[in-house]
N, C-alpha and C positions, 0 to 999 in steps of 0.2 A: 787713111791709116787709123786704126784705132788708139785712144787717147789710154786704155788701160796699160799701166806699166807692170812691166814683169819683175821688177823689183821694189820689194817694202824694205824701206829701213828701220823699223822701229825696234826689230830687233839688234840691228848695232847702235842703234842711237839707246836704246836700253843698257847695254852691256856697255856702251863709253861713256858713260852720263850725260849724250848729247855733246861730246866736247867735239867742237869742228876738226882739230886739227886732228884728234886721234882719230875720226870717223873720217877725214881724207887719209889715212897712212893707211886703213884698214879696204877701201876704196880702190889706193895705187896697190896695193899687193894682190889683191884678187884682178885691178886690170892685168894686171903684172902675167900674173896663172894663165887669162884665159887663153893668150893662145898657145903656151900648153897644151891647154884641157885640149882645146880644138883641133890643133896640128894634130897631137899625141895620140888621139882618139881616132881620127883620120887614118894616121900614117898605120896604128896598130890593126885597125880593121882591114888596111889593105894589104897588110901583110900575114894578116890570117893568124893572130898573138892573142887569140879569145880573151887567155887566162890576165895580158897585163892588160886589156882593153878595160875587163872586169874592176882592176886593180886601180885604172888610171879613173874609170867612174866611178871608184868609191871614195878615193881623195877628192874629185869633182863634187862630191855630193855634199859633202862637209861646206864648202864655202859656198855653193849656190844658197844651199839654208840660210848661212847666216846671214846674205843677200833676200830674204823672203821668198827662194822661189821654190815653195813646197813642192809644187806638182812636180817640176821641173828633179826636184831633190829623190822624189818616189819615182818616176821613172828611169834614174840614175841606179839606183835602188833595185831596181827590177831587170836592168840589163846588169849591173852586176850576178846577183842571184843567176841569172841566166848562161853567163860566160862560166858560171863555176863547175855545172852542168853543162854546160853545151847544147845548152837547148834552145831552138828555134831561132840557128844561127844567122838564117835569113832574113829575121825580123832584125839583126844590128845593124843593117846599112840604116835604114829608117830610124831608129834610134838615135844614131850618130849624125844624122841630118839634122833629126829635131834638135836635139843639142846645139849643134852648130851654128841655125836660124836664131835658137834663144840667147846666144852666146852673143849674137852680132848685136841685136835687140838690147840685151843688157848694160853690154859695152858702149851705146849711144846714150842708156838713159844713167850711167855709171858715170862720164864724162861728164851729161849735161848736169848733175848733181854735186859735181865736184866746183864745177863753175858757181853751185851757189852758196856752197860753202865756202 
């Protein structure tokens, strides 16, 4: 498995001035969302809800950011954009995957961060 993590904290440890405890409150409330984002994402794609799919990855995109995970945040980004239009519906399963893998991913290195704080 590769050692690169998919989340940079420097920008919450920027915005809390590094303070542990506000950086785990900020930590449990995005574990809190992700299965949410995840289930939410999921269940609205199989029910063919383009427009709240769009809506549910734009709220997604705000706290992946402040977790560092740019790419992650622009491709949230671009499947919104996409549901608003309805274009190239077929590319949202694949979307909604990746999500999903990076969401599992994050939630491992989310946990083991909290541990060291």
């Amino acid at each position: 498995m590769s050692t690169d993590k998919l989340i940079n904290l420097s920008y919450l440890n920027e915005i809390t001035g590094g303070e542990p405890e506000i950086v785990k409150e900020f930590i449990q409330l995005f574990l809190d969302q992700i299965p949410e984002f995840r289930d939410g994402l999921q269940n609205l794609l199989a029910e063919k809800k383009y427009k709240e799919l769009g809506e549910l990855a734009h709220k997604a995109k705000s706290s992946v950011m402040t977790f560092g995970m740019e790419d992650l945040g622009i491709k949230l980004k671009k499947l919104q954009l996409k549901t608003q239009v309805l274009e190239n519906i077929d590319s949202y399963p694949e979307d909604v995957k990746l999500f999903t893998d990076l969401m599992n991913q994050a939630e491992k290195e989310l946990l083991e961060e909290m541990e060291k704080l």
